[in-house]
C-alpha angles and dihedrals in degrees: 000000000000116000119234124207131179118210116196135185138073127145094138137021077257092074104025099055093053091051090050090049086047092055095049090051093053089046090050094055099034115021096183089058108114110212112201112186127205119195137152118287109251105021129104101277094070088068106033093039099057089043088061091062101261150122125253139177111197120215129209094248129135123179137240103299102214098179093048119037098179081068097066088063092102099040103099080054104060094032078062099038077052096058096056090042090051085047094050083047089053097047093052104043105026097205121202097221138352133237127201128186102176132280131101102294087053097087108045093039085049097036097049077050094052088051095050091046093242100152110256131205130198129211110201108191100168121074092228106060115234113242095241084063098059099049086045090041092072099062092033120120083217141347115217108208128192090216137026122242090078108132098094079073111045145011103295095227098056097057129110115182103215105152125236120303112250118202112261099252100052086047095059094039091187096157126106116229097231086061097043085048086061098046082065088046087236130136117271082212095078147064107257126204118211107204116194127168098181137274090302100039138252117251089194101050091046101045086057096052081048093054091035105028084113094057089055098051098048086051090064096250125138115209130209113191142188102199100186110217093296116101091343097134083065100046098047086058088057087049089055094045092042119048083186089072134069119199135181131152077232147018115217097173091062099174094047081073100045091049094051101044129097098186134008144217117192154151108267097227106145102253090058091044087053096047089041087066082044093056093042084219120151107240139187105215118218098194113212096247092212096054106125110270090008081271095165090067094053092052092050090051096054089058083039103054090053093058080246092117145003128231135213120193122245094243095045091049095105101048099036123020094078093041088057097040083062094041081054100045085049084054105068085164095055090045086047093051090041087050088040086043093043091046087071097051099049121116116183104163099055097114082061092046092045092048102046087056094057096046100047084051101051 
């Protein structure tokens, strides 16, 4: 018999491209297994999933809304409208275990499969567990993390340090940088600066490209930059006026980027922080102030600590973040230590690990 396996969560590229690479993994090892997702109608997941080549059910859940509180009203209704939806789900597809990696739809899909006894796993990318996690980490088979020092948030003896899953592509980085330059249509005679807020955009970060993109450019720097749909309008005129910039609210082609690029500002969600050390690229982190528990902090520091990035505080974005990407492009021996630095902490074969671990449980 075929075994079935759900796999819920979503919210952000940083959840739904691990749980992708998570459901390759399974496939490769095992190509009769049958992956059902569930994620939350109208996020990112009901677009990217099904372009991956499988199968999700959306449910009508919304998270906690910390800036508006009224809006919170009609959250104990559709926690309870999700649960029949994820029982409904059950009925039909009888998986044989369940898999969460964070996002709203993780904790009613994990925690109806906790109460019917289907084996769960969690997979933790942030260095600073969600809240939804821990309370789902006590009654988990295992809980996969990206970093050690976990045991603050779940039971010790059901961790399994894996590190985060990186997409295929930017796993096997097989593209030269002169051909990936080209694809962007830029000069392979100059330092090129890859800015990235995320899969949803950085106002702060791009706000300061859009005040400073002049001093970049003087410098002899060439940017290529995912605005997100913030402030994109703005950046594509300056792309049109500049053919030293590339601009796109997204970058499909994710390891074209990496490969082209010499330096890096970015978001320090945890995906990006995984496929940075990928890349090998020297990056300055721009952590999303308003991430729970500050938790992208905490990911950037633990890249930072290690002499392996710089930060630059949100609020401090305008003023600071071009002036040390210069400062960084002028410093070849601090760009060779962050690559060298990077290089260690680099894990490109988690979605295997993570994989093997769930079948040979289950």
């Amino acid at each position: 018999m075929s075994k079935k396996m759900i796999i819920a969560g979503g919210g952000t590229g940083g959840h739904i491209f691990p749980a992708i690479a998570i459901a390759h993994a399974l496939q490769q090892r095992d190509p009769s297994i049958q992956i059902l997702f569930v994620g939350a109608r109208g996020k990112m997941e009901m677009e990217k999933v099904p372009e991956a080549g499988y199968e999700i059910k959306g449910l009508d859940i919304a998270g906690f809304n910390r800036s508006s509180l009224i809006k919170n009203i009609t959250l104990p209704f559709k926690l309870i409208k999700s649960f029949f939806q994820v029982r409904k789900i059950f009925q039909s597809f009888r998986p044989d275990a369940v898999i969460g990696v964070g996002g709203y739809s993780t904790f009613p899909v994990l925690r109806y499969a906790q109460s019917k006894g289907i084996p769960t796993f969690i997979h933790e990318s942030n260095s600073f567990a969600g809240k939804a996690n821990i309370m789902l980490g006590k009654n988990a088979t295992k809980v996969f993390t990206a970093t050690d020092g976990m045991e603050r948030f779940f039971p010790a003896e059901k961790i399994l340090v894996t590190g985060n899953p990186v997409r295929q592509a930017i796993g096997a980085m097989n593209t030269g940088r002169e051909q990936a330059l080209q694809y962007f249509s830029l000069s392979p005679d100059k330092l090129t600066v890859l800015v990235v807020g995320g899969s949803l955009g950085a106002r702060s970060i791009n706000e300061a490209v859009i005040a400073h993109i002049e001093d970049l450019l003087k410098a002899g720097l060439q940017v290529i930059w995912q605005t997100g749909k913030t402030l994109s309008k703005e950046a594509m005129e300056i792309a049109v006026e500049h053919r030293e910039v590339w601009a796109n609210p997204f970058i499909t082609e994710m390891q074209y980027a990496y490969a082209a690029a010499d330096m890096i500002v970015a978001r320090a969600g945890a995906m990006t922080v995984a496929e940075i050390c990928v890349a090998k690229k020297p990056v300055i982190f721009v952590p999303y102030p308003f991430a729970s528990e500050d938790h992208q902090t905490v990911n950037a520091l633990q890249l930072v600590n290690k002499g392996a990035a710089w930060m630059v505080k949100d609020s401090d974005a305008k003023d600071q973040v071009v002036e040390k990407v210069i400062a960084l492009a002028k410093d070849a021996a601090t760009r060779r230590y962050m690559s060298e630095t990077l290089a260690g902490l680099s894990v490109t074969d988690a979605d295997k690990r993570v994989a093997n671990e769930i079948l040979k449980t289950i």
